[in-house]
N, C-alpha and C positions, 0 to 999 in steps of 0.2 A: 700637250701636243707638240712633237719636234718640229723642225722649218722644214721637211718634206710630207708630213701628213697635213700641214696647211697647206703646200703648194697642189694637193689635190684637191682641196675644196675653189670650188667655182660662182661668185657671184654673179645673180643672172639680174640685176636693177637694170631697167632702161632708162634713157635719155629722150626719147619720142626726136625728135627734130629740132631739140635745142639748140644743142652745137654745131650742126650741119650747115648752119647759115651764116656761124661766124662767134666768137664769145659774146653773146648776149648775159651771162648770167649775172646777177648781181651778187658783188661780194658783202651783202650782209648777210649774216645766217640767222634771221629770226624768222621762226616759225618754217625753217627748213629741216626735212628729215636727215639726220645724219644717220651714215651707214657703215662708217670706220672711224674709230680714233687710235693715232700711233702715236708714240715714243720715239720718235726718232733720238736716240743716242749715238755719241760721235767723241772718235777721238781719246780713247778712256786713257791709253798708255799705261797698262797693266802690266810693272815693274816686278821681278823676281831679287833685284840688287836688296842689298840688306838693309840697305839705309832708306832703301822708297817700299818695298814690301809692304811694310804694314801701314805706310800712307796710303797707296794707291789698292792696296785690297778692302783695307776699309771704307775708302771713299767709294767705291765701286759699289761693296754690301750696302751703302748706306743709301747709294745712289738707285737701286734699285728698288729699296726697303720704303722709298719716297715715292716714287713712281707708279708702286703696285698700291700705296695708300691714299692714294688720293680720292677724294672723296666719288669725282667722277674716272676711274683707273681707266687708260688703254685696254685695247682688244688685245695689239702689238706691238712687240719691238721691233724697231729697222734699227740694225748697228749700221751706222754709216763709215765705218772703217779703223782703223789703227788702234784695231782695240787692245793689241799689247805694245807694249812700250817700243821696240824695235828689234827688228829682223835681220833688218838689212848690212848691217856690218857686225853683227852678234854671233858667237859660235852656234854647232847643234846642240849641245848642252843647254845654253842657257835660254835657247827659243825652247829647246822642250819646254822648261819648266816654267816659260812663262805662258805656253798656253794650256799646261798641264793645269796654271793655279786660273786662268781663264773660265775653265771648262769645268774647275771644282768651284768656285762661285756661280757660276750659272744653274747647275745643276741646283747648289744648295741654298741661295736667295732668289732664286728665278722661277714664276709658275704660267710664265706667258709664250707663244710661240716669237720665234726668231728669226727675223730674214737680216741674211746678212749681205755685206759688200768688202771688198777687199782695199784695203787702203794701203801705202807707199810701206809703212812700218810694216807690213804682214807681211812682205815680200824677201822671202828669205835668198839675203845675196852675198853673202860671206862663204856658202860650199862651193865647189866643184861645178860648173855646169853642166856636165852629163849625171850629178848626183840625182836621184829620183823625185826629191825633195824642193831641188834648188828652184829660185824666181817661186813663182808663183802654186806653186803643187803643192806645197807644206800648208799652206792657207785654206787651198780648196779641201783638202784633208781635212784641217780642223771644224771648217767652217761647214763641213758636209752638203759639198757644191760640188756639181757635175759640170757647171761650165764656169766659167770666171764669170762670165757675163747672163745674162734669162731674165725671164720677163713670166708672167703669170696674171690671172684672173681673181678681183676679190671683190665683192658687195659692187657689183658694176661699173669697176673700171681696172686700168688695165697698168699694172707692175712694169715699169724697166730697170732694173740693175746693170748699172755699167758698171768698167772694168777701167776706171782712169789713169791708171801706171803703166804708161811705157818707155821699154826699155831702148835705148839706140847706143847699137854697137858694145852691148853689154853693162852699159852707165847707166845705174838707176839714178833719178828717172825723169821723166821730162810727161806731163798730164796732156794727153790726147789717146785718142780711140787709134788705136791700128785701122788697116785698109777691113781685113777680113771682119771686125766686131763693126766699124761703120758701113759696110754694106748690107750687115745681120740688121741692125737698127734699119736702114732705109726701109727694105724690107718688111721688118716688121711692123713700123706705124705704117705701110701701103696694107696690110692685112689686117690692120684695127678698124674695126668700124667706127665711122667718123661719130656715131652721136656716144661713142663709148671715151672719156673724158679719161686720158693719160697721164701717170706720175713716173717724175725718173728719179731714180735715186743714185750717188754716184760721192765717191771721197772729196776727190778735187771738185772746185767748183765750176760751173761749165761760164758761169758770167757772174761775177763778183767784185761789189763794190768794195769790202772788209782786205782784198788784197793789195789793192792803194796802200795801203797803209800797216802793211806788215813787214817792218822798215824800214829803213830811208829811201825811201824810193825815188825818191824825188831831188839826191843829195847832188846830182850830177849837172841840176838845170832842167832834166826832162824827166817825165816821168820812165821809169824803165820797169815793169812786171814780171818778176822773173817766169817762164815754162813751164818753173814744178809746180807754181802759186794758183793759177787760175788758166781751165781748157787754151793750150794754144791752137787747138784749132775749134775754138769758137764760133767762129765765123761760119763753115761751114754747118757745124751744129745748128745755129740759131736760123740758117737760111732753111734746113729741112723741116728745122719747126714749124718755120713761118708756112711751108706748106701743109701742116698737118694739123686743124684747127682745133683740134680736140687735146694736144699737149697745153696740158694747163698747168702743171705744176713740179717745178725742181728742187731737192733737196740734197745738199751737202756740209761737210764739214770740212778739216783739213787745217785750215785759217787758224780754228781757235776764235774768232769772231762773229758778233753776230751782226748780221743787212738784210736786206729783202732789196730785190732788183726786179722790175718789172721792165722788160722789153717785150718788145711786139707782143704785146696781152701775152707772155707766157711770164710766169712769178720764179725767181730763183731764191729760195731762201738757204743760207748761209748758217747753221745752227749752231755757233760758239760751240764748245768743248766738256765732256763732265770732266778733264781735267782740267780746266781753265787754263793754266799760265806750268801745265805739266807739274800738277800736284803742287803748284806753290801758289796758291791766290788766285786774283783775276789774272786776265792776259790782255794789257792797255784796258781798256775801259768794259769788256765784258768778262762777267763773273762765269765762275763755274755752272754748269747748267746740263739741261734738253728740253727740246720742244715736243711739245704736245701738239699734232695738227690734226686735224677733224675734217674728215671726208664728207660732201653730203650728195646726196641722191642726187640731184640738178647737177652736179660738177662746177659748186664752189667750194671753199674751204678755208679755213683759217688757221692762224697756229697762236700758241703761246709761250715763251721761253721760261721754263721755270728754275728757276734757281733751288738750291737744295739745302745749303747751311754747307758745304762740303767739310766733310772731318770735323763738324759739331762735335766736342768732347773729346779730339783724338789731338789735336792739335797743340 
């Protein structure tokens, strides 16, 4: 099943009047029906150069090969972005062929559907900007996306992919929603139905504790967070949540680290990297990885970060 024959299936679970009165639900999951488990992977950095090639393609094969074998496997994958190495100051040459070899691992170790997201590294910014290709078009191309940004229906609750790379004055890139994709979002959580329990998936992260600390951030006397690190406009983000009580749950990548942040009852989980430390190890103190999170019927959920052995035997 490719990522648009899944974006036609519609799950129809109800919430009866759970969440309409506020997050009530309780985050243990025993004896609760789950109704989605994903993969969320993030971060792969899927290298064509000669000297990372056959680190990051195997790590990639191996990292999937772990994924699909688990004893309890995913439904699906959520790529949460930068899944090849980089775009953005790379000729057209070598972004081909780095999603050329993308698209032929997926194909040939991959038998699960795919929803993707666009992350900072996707963003082809080394052509021409009236090239057809340039920013963001090459990605939606590969990633076989009609809009950068979409949202969709599965086992009764309700999909947002966002679009966290923007661009100002031609500088990639600085992490916030444009005007036009945050008034689509307003929008769209006013047309969700409140007892229908919302997941956002998106690169950068919208509120993140793992970005403290990716750094010296603090070398100055004060802390300072860089733009491209974590949503600068959070703020307004976290405020439209707060009105929409059924956003339960965020997932991102970017960091390379892994946190879980809970503000106003909404959870942001931060899901480290399957390159870890960009094909060489950890990255500070979290290992190469993806999480496994588990959707259930009542609109709670959990996750687990698994680590892989990354390049057992290659290394």
């Amino acid at each position: 099943m490719d990522r648009k024959d899944f974006l036609k299936y519609t799950g129809s679970a109800s919430l009866g009047s759970l969440l309409t009165a506020g997050k009530t639900y309780q985050q243990t999951t025993e004896n609760k029906r789950r109704v989605l488990r994903i993969a969320h992977i993030t971060d792969v950095h899927l290298s064509n150069n000669t000297d990372d090639k056959y680190r990051s393609a195997k790590g990639l094969e191996q990292c999937l090969h772990h994924l699909q074998g688990q004893q309890d496997p995913p439904d699906i994958i959520f790529n949460g972005g930068d899944a090849i190495n980089d775009a953005l100051g790379t000729s057209r040459s070598k972004v081909k062929a780095q999603w050329d070899l993308w698209h032929r691992i997926l194909q040939q170790e991959n038998g699960l559907p795919v929803i993707d997201c666009i992350g900072n590294h996707d963003v082809w910014g080394e052509g021409a900007m009236d090239d057809p290709l340039y920013g963001k078009k090459w990605a939606m191309e590969a990633m076989e996306l009609d809009q950068r940004y979409y949202s969709f229906d599965r086992a009764g609750w309700h999909f947002i992919v966002l679009d966290s790379t923007h661009s100002i004055n031609g500088d990639w890139y600085t992490a916030r929603l444009d005007e036009e994709q945050f008034a689509w979002l307003k929008k769209e959580l006013s047309a969700t139905p409140e007892d229908t329990p919302v997941m956002v998936l998106s690169h950068i992260p919208i509120v993140c504790a793992a970005a403290y600390f990716d750094g010296n951030n603090e070398e100055s006397g004060d802390w300072e967070v860089p733009g491209a690190w974590m949503h600068i406009d959070a703020r307004r983000i976290v405020e439209l949540f707060c009105r929409h009580l059924n956003v339960q749950l965020c997932l991102s990548g970017h960091i390379h680290l892994l946190d879980r942040v809970d503000y106003n009852d909404v959870t942001y989980y931060c899901n480290g990297a399957v390159s870890g430390n960009w094909w060489n190890g950890n990255y500070h103190q979290t290992p190469p990885g993806y999480a496994m999170v588990n959707l259930y019927e009542d609109g709670s959920f959990d996750r687990e970060y698994i680590t892989y052995n990354m390049l057992d035997g290659y290394m």
